[in-house]
Backbone bond lengths (Angstrom), bond angles and torsions (degrees), N, CA, C in turn:
res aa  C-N    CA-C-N  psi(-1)  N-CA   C-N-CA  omega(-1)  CA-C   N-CA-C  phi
1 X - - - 1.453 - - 1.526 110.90 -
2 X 1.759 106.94 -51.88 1.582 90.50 174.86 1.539 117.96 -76.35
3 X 0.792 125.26 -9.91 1.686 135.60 170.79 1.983 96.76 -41.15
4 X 1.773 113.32 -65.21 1.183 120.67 -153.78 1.560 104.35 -97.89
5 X 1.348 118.28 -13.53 1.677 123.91 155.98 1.207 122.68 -128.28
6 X 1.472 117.59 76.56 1.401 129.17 175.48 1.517 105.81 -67.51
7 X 1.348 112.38 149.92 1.356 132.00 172.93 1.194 116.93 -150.34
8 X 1.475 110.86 161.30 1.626 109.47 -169.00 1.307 94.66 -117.00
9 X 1.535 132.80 149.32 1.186 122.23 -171.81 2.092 102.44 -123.01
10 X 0.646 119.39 143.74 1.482 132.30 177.23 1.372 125.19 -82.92
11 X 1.544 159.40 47.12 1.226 141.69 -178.08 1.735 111.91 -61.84
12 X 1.279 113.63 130.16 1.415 120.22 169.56 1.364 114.75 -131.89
13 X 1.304 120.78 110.53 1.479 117.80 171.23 1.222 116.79 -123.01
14 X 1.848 105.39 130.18 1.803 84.91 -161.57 1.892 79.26 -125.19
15 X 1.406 101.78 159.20 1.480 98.68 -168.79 2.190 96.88 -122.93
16 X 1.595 105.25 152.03 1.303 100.92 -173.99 1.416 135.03 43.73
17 X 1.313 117.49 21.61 1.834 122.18 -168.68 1.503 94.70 -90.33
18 X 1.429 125.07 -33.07 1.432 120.63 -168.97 1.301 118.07 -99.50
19 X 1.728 110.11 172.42 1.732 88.33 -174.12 1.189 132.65 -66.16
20 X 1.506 118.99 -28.08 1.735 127.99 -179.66 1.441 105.74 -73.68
21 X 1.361 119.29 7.45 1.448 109.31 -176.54 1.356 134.87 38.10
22 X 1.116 94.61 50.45 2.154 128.30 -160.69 1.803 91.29 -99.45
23 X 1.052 126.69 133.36 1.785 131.17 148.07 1.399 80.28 -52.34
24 X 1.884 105.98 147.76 1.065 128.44 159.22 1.611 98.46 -124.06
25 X 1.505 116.33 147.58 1.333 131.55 159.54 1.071 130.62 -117.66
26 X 1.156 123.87 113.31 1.906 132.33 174.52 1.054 129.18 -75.47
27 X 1.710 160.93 80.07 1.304 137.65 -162.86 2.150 93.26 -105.80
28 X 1.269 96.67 127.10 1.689 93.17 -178.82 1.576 94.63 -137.32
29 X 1.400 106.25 144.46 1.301 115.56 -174.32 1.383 107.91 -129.67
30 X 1.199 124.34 130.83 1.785 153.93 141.66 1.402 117.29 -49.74
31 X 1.080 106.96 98.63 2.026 117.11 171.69 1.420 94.85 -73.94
32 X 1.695 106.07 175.34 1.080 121.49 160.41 1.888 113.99 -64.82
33 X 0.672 118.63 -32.23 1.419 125.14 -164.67 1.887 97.21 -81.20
34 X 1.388 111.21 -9.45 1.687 101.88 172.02 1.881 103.53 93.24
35 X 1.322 97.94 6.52 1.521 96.49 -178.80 1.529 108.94 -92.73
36 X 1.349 109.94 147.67 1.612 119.65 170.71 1.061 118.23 -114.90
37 X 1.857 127.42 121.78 1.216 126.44 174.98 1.523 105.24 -119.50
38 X 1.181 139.22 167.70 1.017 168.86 151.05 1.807 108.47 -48.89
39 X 1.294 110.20 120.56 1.736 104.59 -177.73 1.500 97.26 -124.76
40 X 1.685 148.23 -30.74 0.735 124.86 156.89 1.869 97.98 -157.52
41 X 1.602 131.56 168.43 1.152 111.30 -150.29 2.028 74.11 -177.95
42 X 1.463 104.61 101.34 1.291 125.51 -144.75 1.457 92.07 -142.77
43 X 1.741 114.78 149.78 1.169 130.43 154.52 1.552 100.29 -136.79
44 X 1.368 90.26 141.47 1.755 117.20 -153.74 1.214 104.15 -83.86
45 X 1.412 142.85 178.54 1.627 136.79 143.81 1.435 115.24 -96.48
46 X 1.252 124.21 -14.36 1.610 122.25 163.52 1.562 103.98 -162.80
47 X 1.245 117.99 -169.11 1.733 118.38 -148.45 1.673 81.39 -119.40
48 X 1.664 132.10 2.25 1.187 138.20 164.21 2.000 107.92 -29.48
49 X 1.150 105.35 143.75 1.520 114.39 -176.53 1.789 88.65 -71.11
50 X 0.965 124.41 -49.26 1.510 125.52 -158.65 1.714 107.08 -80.17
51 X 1.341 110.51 -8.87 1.143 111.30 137.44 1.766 157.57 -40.85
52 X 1.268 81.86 -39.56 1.217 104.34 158.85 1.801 139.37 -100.30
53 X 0.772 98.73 -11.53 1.898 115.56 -177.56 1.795 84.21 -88.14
């Protein structure tokens, strides 16, 4: 399946840039067709590993 719909996947985590001083997380994904959508676009409660799972 991923062989015939490859995608590129995006992680972005940017830490303290905003005003609440929240981790923010980006996941953005690349189709075949060159398009970019948005997969999830999150502010965290701490930079904790279990944060994320």
């Amino acid at each position: 399946f991923a062989k015939l719909y490859p995608k590129v996947l995006i992680v972005n985590y940017t830490y303290k840039t905003n005003k609440y001083k929240m981790p923010l997380l980006n996941i953005v994904s690349i189709n075949t067709t060159g398009s970019t959508f948005y997969i999830i676009f999150i502010y965290l409660s701490s930079k904790e590993e279990e944060d994320f799972a």
